[in-house]
C-alpha positions as MATLAB code, in Angstrom:
seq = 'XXXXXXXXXXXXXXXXXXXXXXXXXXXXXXXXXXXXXXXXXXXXXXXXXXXXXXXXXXXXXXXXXXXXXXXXXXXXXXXXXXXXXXXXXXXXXXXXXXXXXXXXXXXXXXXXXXXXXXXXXXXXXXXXXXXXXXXXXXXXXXXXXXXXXXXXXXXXXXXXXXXXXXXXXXXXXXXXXXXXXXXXXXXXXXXXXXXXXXXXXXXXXXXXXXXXXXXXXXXXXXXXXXXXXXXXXXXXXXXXXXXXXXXXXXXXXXXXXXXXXXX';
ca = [
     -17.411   50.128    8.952;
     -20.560   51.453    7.542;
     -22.171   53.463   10.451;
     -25.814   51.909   10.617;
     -24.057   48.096   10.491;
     -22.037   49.614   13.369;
     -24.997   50.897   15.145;
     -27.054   48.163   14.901;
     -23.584   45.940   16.098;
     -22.939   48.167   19.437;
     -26.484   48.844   20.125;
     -27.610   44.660   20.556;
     -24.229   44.375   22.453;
     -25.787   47.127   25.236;
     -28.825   45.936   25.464;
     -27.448   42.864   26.971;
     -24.378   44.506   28.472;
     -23.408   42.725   31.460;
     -20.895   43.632   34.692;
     -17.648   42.418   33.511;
     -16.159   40.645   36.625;
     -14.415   37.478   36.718;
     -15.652   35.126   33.577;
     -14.883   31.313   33.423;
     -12.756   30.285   30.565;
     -15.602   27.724   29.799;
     -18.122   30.704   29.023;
     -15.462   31.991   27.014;
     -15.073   29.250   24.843;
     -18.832   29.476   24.243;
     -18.458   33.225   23.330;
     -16.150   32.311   20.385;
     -18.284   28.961   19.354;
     -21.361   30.774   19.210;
     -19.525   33.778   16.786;
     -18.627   30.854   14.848;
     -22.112   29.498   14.520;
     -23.415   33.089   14.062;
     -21.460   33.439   10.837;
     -22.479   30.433    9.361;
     -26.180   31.331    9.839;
     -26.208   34.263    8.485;
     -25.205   33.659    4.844;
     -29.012   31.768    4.868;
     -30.818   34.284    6.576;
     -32.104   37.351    4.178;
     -33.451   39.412    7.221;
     -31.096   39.357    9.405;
     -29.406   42.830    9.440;
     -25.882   42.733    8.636;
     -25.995   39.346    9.639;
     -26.566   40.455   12.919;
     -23.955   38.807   14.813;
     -24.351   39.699   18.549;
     -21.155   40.868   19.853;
     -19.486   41.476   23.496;
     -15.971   39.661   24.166;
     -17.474   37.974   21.351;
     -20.635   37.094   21.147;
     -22.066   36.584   24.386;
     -22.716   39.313   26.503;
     -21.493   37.432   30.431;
     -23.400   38.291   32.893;
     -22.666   37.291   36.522;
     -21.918   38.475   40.036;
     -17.947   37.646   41.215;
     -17.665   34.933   38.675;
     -20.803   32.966   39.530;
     -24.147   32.762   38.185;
     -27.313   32.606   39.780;
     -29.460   29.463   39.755;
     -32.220   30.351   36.756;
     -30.269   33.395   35.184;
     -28.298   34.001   32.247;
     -24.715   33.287   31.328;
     -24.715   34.566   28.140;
     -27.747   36.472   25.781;
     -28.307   36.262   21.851;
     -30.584   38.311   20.682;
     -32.231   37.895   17.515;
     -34.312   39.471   14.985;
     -36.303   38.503   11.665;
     -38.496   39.988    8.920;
     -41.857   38.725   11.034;
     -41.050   40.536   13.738;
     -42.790   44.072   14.485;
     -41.542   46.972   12.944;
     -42.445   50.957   12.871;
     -42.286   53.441   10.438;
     -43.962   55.825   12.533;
     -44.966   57.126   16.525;
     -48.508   56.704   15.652;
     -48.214   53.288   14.952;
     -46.030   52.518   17.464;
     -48.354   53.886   20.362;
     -51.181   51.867   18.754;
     -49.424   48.768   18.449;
     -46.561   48.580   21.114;
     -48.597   47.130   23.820;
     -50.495   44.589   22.100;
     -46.796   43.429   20.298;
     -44.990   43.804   23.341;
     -47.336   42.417   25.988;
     -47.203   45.137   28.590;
     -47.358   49.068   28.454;
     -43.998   51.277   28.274;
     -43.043   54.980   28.134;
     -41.417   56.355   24.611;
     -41.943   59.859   23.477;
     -41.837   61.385   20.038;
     -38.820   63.713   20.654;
     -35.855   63.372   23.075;
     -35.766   67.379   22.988;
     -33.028   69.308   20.939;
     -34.185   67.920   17.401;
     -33.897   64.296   18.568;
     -37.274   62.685   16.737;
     -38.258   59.422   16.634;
     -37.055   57.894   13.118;
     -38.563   53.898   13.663;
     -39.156   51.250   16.276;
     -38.951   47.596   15.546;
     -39.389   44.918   18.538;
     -36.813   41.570   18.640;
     -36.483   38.542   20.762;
     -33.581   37.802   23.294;
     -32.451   34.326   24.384;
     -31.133   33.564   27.637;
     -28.855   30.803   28.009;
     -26.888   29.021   30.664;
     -23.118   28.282   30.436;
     -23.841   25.240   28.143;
     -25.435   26.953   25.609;
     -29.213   25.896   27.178;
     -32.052   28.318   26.420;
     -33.638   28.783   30.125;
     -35.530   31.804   28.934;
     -36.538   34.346   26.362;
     -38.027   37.818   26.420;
     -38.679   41.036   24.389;
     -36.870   43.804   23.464;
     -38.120   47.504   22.103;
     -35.648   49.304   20.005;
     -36.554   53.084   19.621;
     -34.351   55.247   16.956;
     -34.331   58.979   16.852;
     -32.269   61.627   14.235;
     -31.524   64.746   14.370;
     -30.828   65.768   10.289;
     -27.418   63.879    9.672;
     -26.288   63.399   13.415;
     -25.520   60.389   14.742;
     -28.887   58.234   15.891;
     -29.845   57.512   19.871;
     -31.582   54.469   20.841;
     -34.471   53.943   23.571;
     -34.263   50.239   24.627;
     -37.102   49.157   26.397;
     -37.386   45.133   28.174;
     -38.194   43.377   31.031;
     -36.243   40.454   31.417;
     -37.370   39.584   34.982;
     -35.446   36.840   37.059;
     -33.789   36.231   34.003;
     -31.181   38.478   34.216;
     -28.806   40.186   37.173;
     -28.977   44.127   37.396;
     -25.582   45.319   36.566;
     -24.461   46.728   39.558;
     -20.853   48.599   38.437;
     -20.482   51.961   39.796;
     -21.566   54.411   37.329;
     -19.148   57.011   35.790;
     -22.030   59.690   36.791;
     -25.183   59.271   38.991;
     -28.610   61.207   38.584;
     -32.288   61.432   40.110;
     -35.334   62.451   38.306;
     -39.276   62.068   39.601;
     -37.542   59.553   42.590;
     -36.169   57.029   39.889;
     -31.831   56.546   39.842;
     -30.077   57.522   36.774;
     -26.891   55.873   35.756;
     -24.689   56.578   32.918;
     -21.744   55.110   31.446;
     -18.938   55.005   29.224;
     -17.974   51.911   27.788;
     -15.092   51.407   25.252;
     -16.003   49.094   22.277;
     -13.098   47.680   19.940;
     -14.114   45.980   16.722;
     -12.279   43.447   15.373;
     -12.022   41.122   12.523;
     -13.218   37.650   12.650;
      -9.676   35.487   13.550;
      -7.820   38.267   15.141;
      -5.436   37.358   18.232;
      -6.186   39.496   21.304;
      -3.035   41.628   22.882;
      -1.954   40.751   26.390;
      -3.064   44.407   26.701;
      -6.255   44.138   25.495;
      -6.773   40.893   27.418;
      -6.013   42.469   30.690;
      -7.973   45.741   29.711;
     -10.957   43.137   29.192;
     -10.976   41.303   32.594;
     -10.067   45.090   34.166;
     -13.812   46.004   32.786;
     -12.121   48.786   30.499;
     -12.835   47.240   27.473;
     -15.578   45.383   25.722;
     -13.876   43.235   22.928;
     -16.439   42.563   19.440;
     -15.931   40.432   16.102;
     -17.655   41.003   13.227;
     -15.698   44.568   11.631;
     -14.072   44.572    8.305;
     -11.484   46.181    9.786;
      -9.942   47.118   13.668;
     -11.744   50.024   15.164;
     -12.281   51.366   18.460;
     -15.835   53.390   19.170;
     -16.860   54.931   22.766;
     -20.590   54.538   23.667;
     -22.851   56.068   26.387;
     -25.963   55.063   27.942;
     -27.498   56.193   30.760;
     -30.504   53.296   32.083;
     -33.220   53.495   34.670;
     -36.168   51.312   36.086;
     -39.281   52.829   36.245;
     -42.477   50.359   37.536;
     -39.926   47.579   37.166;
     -39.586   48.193   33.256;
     -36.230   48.376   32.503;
     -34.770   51.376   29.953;
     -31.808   52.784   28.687;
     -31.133   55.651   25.918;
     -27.565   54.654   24.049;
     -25.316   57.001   22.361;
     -22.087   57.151   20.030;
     -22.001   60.905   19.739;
     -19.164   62.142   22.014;
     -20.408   65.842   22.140;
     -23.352   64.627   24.875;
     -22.755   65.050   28.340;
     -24.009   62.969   31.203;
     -26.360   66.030   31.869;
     -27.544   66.067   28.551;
     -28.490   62.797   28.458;
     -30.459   62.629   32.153;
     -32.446   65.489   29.868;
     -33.263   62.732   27.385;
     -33.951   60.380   30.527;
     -36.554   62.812   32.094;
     -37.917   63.349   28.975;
     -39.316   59.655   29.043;
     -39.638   59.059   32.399;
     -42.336   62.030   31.883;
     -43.748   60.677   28.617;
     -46.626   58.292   28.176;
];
């Protein structure tokens, strides 16, 4: 798979990742209808990146607390993206612009440190829907990319979904501080596969286990780590997302500070 269509693929999954506990097999069956629908739309839509198909166990990501889900939040999130909506080519414009576009003031910096520098921005729309498919809510979503020459990209995501959406509350698979504000970071193992594909018993039981986030939409079967450590600072939510396996949890609080002490 090319790497940017994978990027862009695993990074809209995260931004909506959810806590991967018990899952009714009628929110399931609305993961795989709404890939279906996805695919059809996309042939139509010229800005749509890759036909950006939003993927977790599908489509969906499933958000929920032991199975159940809050009155007034989300069972599932699509997000969504378009050639009106608001995209930067460089830091200046995105401090002049970002809080008139987004609606509210937020933290980025120019350079995560260690040659990371910001490359673009662009800001999409998420949909939050109940277990019927209902939109009960939408909200924004900043998407910050930085490079460092031919390395792998890391993304800033930057929303505030409210009520909308449960914190994920899994235990982290390392746990930092910086300025008062909680660090978490995770690991979470992505595998791609093509549209049709049976799941494994394995891979079925891996899923419900929380070990394994299954996504449609590859060419081909492929299985990708990514790491993000997230934060809430003045009830903003962030998170800085990674497929490079050579950064450390450490490394990436680094980037996290870096933020949390930017403007």
């Amino acid at each position: 798979m090319d790497e940017k269509k994978l990027d862009s693929l695993i990074t809209d999954t995260l931004v909506e990742r959810a806590e991967r506990l018990s899952v009714s097999p009628e929110v399931k069956q609305l993961v795989r209808q709404k890939i279906s629908e996805e695919k059809k739309e996309k042939t139509n839509m010229k800005h749509r990146i890759s036909g950006k198909i939003v993927i977790l166990a599908a489509a969906l990501c499933l958000l929920g607390t032991m199975g159940a889900v809050a009155a007034g939040r989300a069972a599932g999130l699509v997000s969504h993206s378009n050639g009106n909506d608001p995209v930067y080519g460089s830091y200046g414009e995105l401090r002049s612009n970002v809080k008139q576009d987004l609606g509210y003031s937020v933290k980025t910096v120019e350079s995560l440190g260690e040659g990371w520098d910001f490359r673009r921005a662009s800001i999409g729309s998420v949909q939050a829907q109940d277990e019927t498919g209902n939109v009960i809510g939408t909200y924004l979503n900043l998407k910050v990319c930085y490079g460092a020459s031919k390395k792998e990209e890391v993304s800033l995501i930057v929303r505030r979904p409210g009520s909308l959406v449960s914190e994920d509350v899994r235990q982290p698979d390392a746990a930092g501080e910086h300025g008062g504000i909680e660090l978490r970071y995770y690991c979470d193992r992505y595998k791609f596969l093509p549209a049709g594909t049976e799941i494994s018993e394995e891979d079925r039981l891996a899923e419900e286990r929380g070990e394994l986030f299954l996504s449609y939409g590859s060419d081909q079967t492929e299985i990708n780590d990514y790491y993000t450590v997230s934060w809430k600072d003045e009830g903003i939510s962030y998170s800085i997302q990674s497929s490079d396996q050579s950064f450390t949890a450490d490394e990436m609080f680094a980037m996290a500070a870096a933020v949390i002490d930017g403007k």
